[in-house]
C-alpha positions as CSV (number, residue, x, y, z in Angstrom):
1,X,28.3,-42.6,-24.9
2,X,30.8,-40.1,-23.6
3,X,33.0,-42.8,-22.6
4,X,33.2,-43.8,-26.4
5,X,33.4,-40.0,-27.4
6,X,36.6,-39.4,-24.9
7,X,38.1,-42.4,-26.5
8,X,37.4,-41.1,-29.7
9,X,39.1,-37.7,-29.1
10,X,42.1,-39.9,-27.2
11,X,42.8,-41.7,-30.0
12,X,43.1,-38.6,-32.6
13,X,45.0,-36.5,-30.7
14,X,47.5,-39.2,-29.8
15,X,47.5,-40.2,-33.7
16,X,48.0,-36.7,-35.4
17,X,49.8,-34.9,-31.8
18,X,51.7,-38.3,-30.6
19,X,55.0,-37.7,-29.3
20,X,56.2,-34.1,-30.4
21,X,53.7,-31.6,-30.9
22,X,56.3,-29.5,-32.2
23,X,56.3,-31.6,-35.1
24,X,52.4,-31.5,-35.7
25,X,52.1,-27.7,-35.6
26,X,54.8,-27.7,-38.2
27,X,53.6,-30.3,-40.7
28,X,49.9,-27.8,-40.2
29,X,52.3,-25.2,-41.2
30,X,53.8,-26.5,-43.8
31,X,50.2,-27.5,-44.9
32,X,48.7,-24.3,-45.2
33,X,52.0,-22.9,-46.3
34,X,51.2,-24.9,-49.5
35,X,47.7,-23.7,-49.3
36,X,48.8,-20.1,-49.7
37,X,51.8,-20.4,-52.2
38,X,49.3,-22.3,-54.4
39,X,46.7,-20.0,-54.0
40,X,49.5,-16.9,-55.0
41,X,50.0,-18.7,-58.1
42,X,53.6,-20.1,-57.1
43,X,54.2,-23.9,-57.8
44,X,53.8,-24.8,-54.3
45,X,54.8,-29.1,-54.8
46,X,58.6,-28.1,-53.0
47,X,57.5,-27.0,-49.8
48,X,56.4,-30.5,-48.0
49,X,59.4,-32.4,-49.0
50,X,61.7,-29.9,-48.2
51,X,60.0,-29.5,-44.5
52,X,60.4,-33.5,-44.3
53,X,63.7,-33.0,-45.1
54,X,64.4,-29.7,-42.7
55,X,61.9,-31.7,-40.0
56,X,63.3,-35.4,-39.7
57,X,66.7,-34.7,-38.6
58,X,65.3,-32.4,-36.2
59,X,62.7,-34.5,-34.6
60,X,65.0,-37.5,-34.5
61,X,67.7,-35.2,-32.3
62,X,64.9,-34.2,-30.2
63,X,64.1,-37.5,-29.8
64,X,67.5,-38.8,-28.9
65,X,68.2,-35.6,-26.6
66,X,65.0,-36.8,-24.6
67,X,66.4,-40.7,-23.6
68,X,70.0,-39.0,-23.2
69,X,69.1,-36.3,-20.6
């Protein structure tokens, strides 16, 4: 059973950490950024995109820096 249970917690953390954990503690943040702006009353529907679009560019140079160097 604990075999199964390791597995378990292997497989999550390689599915929502995976390569950059950078990038996983920012989409959280951009999560509960949301949370917040739509609990403050402020149409909050802008602020995932626009971290997709801030985020991609800079995980995909991170990315290409790592095989470079």
């Amino acid at each position: 059973m604990g075999a199964r249970l390791r597995a378990f917690g292997a497989f999550w953390y390689d599915f929502v950490i995976g390569d950059d954990w950078l990038l996983a503690v920012a989409v959280v943040a951009g999560l509960a950024g949301t949370y917040l702006l739509s609990h403050a009353g402020v149409p909050a529907w802008w602020l995932l995109p626009a971290l997709v679009v801030a985020l991609l560019p800079a995980s995909l140079w991170r990315a290409t820096r790592r095989r470079e160097g």
